[in-house]
C-alpha positions as CSV (number, residue, x, y, z in Angstrom):
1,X,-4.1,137.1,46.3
2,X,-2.7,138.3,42.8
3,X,0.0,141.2,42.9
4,X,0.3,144.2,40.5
5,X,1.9,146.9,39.5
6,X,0.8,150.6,38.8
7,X,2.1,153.9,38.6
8,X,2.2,156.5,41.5
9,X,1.6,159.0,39.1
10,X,-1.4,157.3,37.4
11,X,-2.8,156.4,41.0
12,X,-2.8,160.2,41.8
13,X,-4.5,161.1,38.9
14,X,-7.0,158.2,38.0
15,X,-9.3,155.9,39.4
16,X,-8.2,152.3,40.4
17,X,-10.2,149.6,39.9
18,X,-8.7,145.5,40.7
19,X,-7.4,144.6,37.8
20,X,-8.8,140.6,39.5
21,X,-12.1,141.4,40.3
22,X,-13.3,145.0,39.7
23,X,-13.5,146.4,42.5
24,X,-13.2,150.3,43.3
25,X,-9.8,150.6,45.2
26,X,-8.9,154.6,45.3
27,X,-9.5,157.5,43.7
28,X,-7.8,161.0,43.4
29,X,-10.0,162.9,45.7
30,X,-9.1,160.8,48.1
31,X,-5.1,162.6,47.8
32,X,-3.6,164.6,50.6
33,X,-1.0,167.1,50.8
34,X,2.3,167.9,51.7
35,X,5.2,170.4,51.7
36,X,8.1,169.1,49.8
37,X,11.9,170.0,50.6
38,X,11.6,173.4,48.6
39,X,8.4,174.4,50.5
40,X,6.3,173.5,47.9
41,X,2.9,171.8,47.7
42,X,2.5,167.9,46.4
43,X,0.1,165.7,46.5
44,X,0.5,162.4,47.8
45,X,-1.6,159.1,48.5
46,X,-4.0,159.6,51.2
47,X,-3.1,158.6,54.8
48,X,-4.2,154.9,55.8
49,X,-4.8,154.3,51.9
50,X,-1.1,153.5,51.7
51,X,0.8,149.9,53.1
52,X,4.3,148.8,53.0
53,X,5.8,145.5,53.0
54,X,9.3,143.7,52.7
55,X,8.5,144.2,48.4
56,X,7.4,148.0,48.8
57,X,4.3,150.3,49.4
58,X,1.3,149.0,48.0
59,X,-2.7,149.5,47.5
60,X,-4.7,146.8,48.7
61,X,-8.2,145.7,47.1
62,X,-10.4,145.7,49.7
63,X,-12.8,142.4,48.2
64,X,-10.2,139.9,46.5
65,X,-7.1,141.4,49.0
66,X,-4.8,141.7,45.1
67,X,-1.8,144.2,46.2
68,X,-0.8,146.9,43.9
69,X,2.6,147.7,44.4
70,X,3.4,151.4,43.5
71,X,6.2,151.9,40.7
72,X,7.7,155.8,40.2
């Protein structure tokens, strides 16, 4: 299993493909919504998409298992 970095910003907006072997991992019309503190809307990364570990949240490619660990 190879780890990576991306973006959140980039994941919400673009399609991620493994970087290792390809494979389609998420895209942004697969986003959800939410109310931030000032009662506005965001978008966020869809719910079950998303995993945490001890090193942060990360994307996981569903073939190879590569993690992509989400950066601000």
């Amino acid at each position: 299993m190879k780890e990576f970095t991306v973006s959140r910003t980039k994941v919400l907006k673009e399609n991620l493909y493994c970087d290792n072997c390809g494979t389609w991992i998420y895209c942004p019309e697969m986003n959800a919504t939410a109310k931030n503190e000032e009662g506005g809307i965001i978008e966020r990364i869809g719910e079950g998409c998303l995993h945490q570990d001890a090193k942060g949240d990360f994307l996981e490619c569903p073939d190879c298992k590569s993690r992509y660990y989400l950066i601000e």
